[in-house]
C-alpha positions in Angstrom: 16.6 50.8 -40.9 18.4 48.3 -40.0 18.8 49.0 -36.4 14.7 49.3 -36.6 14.1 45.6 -38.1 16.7 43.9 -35.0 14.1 45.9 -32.3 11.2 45.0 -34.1 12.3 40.9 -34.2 13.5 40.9 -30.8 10.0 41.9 -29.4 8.3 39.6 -32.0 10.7 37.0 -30.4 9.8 37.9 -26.4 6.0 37.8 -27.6 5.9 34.1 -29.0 8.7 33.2 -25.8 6.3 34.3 -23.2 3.3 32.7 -24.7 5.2 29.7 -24.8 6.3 29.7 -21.2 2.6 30.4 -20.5 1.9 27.8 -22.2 4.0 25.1 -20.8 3.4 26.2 -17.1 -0.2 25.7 -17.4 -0.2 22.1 -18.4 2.7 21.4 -15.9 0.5 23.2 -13.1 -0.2 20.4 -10.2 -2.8 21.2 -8.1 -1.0 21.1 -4.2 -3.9 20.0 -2.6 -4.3 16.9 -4.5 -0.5 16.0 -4.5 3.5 17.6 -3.9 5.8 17.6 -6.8 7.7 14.5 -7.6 11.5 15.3 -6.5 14.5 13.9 -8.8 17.4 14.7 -6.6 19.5 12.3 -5.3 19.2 12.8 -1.6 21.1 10.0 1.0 18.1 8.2 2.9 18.6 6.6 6.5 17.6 3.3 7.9 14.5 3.3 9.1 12.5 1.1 11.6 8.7 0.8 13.0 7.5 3.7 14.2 6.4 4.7 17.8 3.7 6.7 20.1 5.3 6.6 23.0 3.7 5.8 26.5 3.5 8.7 28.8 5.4 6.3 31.7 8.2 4.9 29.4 9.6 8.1 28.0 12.5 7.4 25.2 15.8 8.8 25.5 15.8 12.0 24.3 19.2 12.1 23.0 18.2 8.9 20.4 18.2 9.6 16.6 17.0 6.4 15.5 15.0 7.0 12.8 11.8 4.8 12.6 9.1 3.6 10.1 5.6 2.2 10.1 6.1 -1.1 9.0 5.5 0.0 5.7 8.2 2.1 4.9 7.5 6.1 6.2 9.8 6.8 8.6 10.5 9.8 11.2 13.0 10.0 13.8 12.7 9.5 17.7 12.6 13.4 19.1 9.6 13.6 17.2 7.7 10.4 18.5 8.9 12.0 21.3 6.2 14.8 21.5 3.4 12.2 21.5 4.6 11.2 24.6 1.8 12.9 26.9 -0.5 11.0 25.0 -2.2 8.0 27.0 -2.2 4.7 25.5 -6.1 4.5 25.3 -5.6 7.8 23.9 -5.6 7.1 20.4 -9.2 7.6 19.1 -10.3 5.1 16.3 -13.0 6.5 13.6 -13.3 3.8 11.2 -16.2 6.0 9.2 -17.3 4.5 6.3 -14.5 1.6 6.5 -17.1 -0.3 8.3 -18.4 -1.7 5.4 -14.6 -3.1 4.4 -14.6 -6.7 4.7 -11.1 -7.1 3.0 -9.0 -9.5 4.9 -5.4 -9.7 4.1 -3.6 -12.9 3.7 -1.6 -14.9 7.2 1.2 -15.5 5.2 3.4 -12.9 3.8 5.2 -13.5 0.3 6.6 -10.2 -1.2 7.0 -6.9 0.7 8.5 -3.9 -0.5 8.4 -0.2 0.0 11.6 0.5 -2.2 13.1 1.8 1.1 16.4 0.4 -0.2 16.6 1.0 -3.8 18.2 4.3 -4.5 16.3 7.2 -6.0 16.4 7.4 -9.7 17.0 3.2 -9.7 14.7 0.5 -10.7 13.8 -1.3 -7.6 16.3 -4.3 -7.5 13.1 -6.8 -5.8 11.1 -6.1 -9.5 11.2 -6.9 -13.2 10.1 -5.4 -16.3 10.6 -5.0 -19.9 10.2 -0.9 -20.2 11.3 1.1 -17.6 10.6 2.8 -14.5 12.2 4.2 -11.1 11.6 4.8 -7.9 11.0 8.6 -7.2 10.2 10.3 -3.3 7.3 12.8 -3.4 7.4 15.9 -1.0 5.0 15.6 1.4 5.2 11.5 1.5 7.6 9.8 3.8 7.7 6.6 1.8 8.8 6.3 -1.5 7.3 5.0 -5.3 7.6 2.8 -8.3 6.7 5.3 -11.0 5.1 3.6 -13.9 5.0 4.9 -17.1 4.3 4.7 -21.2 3.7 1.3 -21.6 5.2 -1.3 -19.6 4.2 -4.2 -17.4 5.8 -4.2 -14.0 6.0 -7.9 -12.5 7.5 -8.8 -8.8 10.4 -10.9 -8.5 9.1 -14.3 -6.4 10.9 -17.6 -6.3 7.7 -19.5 -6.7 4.6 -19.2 -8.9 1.6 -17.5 -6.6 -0.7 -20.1 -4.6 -4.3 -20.7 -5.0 -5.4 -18.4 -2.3 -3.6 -15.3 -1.9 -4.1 -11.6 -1.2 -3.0 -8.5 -2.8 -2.4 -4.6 -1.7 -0.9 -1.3 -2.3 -1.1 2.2 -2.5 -2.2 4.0 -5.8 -1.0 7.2 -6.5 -1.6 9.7 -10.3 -1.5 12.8 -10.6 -1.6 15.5 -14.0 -4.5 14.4 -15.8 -6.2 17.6 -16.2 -8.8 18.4 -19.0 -6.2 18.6 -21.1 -4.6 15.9 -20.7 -5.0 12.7 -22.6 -6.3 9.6 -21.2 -4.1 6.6 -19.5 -5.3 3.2 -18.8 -3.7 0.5 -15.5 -4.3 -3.0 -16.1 -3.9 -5.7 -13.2 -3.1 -8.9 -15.1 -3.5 -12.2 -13.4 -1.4 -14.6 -15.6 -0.7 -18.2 -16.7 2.6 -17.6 -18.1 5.6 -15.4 -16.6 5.6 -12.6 -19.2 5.9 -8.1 -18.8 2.6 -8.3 -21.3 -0.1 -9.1 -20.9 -0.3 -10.1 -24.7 2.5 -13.1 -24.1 1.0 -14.3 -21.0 -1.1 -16.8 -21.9 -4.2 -17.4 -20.5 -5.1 -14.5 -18.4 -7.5 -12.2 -16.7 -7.5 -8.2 -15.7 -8.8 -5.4 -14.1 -8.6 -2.6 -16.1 -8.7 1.1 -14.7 -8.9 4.4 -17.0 -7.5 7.8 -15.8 -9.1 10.7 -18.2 -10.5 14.0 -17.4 -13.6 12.7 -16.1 -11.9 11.0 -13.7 -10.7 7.5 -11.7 -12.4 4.8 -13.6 -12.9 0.8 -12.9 -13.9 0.2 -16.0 -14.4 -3.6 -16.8 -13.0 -7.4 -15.5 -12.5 -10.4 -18.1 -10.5 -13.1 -18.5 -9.5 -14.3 -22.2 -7.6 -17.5 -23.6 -7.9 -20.8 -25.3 -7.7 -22.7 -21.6 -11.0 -21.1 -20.2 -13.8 -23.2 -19.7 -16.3 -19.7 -19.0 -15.6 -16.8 -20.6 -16.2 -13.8 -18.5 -16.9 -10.7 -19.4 -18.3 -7.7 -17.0 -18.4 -4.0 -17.8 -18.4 -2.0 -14.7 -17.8 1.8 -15.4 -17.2 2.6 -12.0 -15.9 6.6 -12.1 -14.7 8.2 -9.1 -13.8 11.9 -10.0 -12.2 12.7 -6.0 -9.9 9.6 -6.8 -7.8 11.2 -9.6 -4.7 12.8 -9.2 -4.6 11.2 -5.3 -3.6 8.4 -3.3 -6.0 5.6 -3.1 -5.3 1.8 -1.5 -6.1 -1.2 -3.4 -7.0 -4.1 -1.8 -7.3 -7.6 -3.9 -8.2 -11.0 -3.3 -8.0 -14.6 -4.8 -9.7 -17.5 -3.6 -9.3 -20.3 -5.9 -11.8 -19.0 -9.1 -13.0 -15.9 -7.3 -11.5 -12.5 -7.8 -12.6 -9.5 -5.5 -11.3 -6.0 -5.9 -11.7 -2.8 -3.3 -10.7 0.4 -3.8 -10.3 2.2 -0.6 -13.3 0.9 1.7 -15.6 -0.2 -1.5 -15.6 -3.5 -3.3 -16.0 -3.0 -6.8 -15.4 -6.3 -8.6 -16.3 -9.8 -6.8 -16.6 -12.2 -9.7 -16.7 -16.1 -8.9 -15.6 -18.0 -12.0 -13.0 -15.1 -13.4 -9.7 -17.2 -12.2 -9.8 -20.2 -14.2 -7.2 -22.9 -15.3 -4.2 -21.8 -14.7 -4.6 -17.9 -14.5 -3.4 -15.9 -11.6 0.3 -18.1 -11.5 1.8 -14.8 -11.9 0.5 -10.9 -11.1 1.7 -7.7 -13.3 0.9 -4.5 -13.6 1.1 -3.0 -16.6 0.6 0.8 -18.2 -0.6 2.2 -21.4 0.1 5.6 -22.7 1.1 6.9 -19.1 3.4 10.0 -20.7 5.8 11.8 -18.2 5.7 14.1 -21.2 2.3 15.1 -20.9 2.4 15.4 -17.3 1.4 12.1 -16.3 2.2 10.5 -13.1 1.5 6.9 -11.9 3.1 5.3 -8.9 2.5 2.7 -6.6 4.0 2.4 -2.9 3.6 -0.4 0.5 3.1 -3.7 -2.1 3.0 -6.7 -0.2 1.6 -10.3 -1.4 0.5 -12.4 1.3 -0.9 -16.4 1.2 -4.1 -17.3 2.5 -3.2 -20.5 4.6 -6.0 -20.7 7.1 -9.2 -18.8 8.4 -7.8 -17.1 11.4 -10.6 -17.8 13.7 -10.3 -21.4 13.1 -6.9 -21.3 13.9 -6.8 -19.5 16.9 -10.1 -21.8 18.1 -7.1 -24.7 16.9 -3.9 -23.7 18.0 -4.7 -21.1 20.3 -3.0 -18.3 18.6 -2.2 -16.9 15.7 -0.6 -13.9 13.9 -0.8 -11.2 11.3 0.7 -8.4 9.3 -2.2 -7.1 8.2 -3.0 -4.4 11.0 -0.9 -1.6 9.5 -1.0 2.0 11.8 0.3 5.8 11.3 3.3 7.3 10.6 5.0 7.9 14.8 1.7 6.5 16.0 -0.3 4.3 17.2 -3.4 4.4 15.2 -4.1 1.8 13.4 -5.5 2.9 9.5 -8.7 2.0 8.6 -7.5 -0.2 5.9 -7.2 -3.1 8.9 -10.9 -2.7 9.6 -11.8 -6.4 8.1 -9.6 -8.2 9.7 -10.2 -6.4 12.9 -13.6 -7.0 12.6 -13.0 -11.0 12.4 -11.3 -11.0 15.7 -14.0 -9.3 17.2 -16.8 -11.4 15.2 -14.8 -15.1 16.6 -14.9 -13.4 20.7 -18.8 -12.3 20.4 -19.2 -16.0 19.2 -17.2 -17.4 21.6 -17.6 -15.9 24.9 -15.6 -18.0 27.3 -12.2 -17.2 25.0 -10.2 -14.3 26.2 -7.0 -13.2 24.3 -3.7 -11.7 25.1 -2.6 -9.0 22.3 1.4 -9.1 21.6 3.2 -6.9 19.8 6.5 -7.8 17.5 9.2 -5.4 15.6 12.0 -5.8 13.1 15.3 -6.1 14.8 16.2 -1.9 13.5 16.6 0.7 16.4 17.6 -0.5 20.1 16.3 -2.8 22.3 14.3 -0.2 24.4 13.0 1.9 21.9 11.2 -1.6 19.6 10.3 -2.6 23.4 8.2 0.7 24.1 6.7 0.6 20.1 5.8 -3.1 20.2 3.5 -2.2 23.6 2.0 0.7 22.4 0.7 -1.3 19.4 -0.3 -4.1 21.3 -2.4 -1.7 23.4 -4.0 0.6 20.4 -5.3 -2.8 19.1 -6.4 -3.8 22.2 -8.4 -0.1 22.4 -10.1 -0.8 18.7 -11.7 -4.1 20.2 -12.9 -2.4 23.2 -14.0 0.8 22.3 -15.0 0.0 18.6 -16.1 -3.2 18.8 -17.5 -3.0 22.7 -15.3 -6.2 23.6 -15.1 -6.6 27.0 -11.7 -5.0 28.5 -11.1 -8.0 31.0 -10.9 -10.0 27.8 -8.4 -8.8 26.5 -5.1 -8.0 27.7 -1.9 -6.6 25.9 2.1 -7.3 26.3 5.1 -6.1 23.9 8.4 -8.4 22.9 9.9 -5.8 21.1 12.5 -7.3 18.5 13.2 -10.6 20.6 10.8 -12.8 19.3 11.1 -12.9 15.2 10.0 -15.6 12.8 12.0 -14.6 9.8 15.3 -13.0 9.0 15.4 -9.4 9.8 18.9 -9.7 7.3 15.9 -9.3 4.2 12.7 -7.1 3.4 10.5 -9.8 3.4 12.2 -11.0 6.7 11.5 -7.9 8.6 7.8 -7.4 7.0 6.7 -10.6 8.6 8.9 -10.0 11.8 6.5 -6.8 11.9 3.0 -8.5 13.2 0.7 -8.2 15.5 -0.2 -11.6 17.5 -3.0 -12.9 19.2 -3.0 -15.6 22.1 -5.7 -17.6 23.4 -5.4 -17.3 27.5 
């Protein structure tokens, strides 16, 4: 009898185990074409620097294993830049799509860079505060690494000075595990009078909040809120964008003075004139609401850079005869530029159809990581993939336009810092 009742609990127990372990993987399941799995492990990382397509007539040496990056923090090493090195500079075809619409310009002047290509995994990045928690995690599949938000926290960057009145934000958007099942998380970007990791404490404010439920990617409203306001605004939007959850997506934002405008990906979704008032937008979070690692949830944003908005290029190249930007970002060991650069492209070529007698000379900068050669070849092929875009996309003239390198001999910051090496990384345009 005895011997009968142990047999008959432990298949009772296997039976509820199983269930359980059914249970569990279901709601863990992530779908792998949407996103990889999040890895914890502690693996060493190298130094990396720009990336490179290299030019069929300036081979690299093959026995280099400098590893390389785009400028915003994916990297890959030499041999395999190497194999693109049948590939002509002109090469490199350009299919803007439905980017041509993207009038986003990124700011002149860069503030705060950081791809958390120096914090260690597991860490919180050392360039960021908060007042719940977070740390940077690598994804398999993605070179670059993430800030991984979570419950309810606000996430502020660490800057010296209070942001300007014209300024320009971006950075990539990741989420991932909210299924049907899954309860609902909400992303707020809070542009703040006070320094605060609330937005509840920070005074006079305004936001641009985002929902992530089973129905998918959501902009739902913009409003600002406080007893300095002179306008009160309020908009509902309700923007939902079911192939935008659980996947990468690039937000683009930018302040002039009282005007807020907001894309995600190529499509601007919140342009309101009188939201930034008083003294709102002094200081930037990001702050999470009921984002549960628990139930699967995950949140994480990558390549965030602030930049100021000093001058109108066009004027100043018209002025000075040249000027320069970090807002052309390309590929991972290429060449291409990404389509996010389309606006800014798109000036450029807008300032030489109305000025016809101006020709330019495109020049390409590095950081000061990898050797001399290697930044040489890499500024050059950038210089002349740019150059490409303005002829072939734009149909500028080629004897318009010509194209140098200066490697890492040229920079305007200290390559010793993130920030430094960010705005050593630029593309630069001179009036000849």
């Amino acid at each position: 009898m005895k011997t009968k009742y142990i047999i008959r609990s432990l298949v009772i127990f296997l039976f509820l185990y199983q269930t359980a372990q059914a249970h569990v993987s279901k709601n863990l399941k992530i779908p792998l074409e949407q996103i990889p799995t999040v890895q914890k492990t502690r693996e060493e990382t190298s130094q990396t620097t720009d990336s490179t397509y290299v030019d069929a007539n300036r081979n690299m040496d093959n026995n280099s294993s400098s590893k390389r990056s785009n400028g915003n923090g994916k990297g890959d090493t030499a041999a395999e830049a190497q194999k693109s090195s049948n590939a002509k500079k002109s090469g490199v075809k350009q299919e803007f799509g439905v980017y041509s619409k993207f009038t986003f310009i990124p700011g002149n002047k860069l503030l705060f860079y950081d791809d958390f290509e120096n914090d260690a995994i597991g860490d919180f990045p050392a360039h960021w505060e908060t007042g719940g928690s977070g740390e940077v995690v690598k994804i398999s599949g993605y070179e670059n690494k993430w800030l991984s938000i979570v419950r309810r926290s606000g996430y502020l960057p660490s800057m010296e000075q209070t942001l300007p009145e014209n300024y320009t934000i971006e950075f990539d958007l990741i989420t991932n595990g909210y299924t049907k099942d899954a309860n609902s998380s909400k992303l707020a970007f809070l542009f703040m009078s006070k320094k605060s990791y609330a937005g509840g404490s920070g005074g006079t404010l305004a936001d641009v909040e985002l929902l992530f439920s089973r129905n998918g990617f959501n902009v739902r409203h913009v409003s600002n809120f406080g007893g300095e306001l002179e306008v009160r605004v309020a908009s509902n939007i309700n923007r939902e964008f079911p192939e935008y959850l659980n996947n990468t997506v690039h937000i683009s934002m930018a302040v002039n003075k009282k005007r807020l405008r907001m894309w995600v990906n190529e499509e601007k979704l919140v342009d309101s004139p009188n939201l930034i008032q008083a003294n709102i937008g002094k200081y930037f979070i990001i702050e999470a609401m009921d984002v549960l690692p628990e139930q699967g949830h995950f949140v994480g944003i990558s390549n965030f850079r602030i930049a100021e908005s000093t001058t109108d290029l066009r004027s100043q190249l018209l002025k000075d005869g040249k000027f320069s930007t970090t807002g052309i970002y390309f590929d991972t060991a290429a060449a291409k530029v990404k389509k996010q650069s389309y606006g800014i492209l798109s000036d450029i070529a807008t300032m030489l159809r109305d000025n016809s007698e101006v020709s330019l000379k495109i020049v390409g900068h590095t950081d000061n990581q990898g050797d001399d050669a290697y930044n040489q070849t890499l500024s050059e092929q950038r210089a002349s993939a740019v150059r490409d875009i303005l002829i072939n996309e734009f149909g500028i003239a080629e004897a318009r336009l010509q194209f140098t390198g200066k490697g890492e001999s040229d920079p305007v910051a200290d390559n010793a810092t993130e920030n430094g090496k960010a705005n050593n990384r630029r593309v630069e345009f001179v009036k000849i």
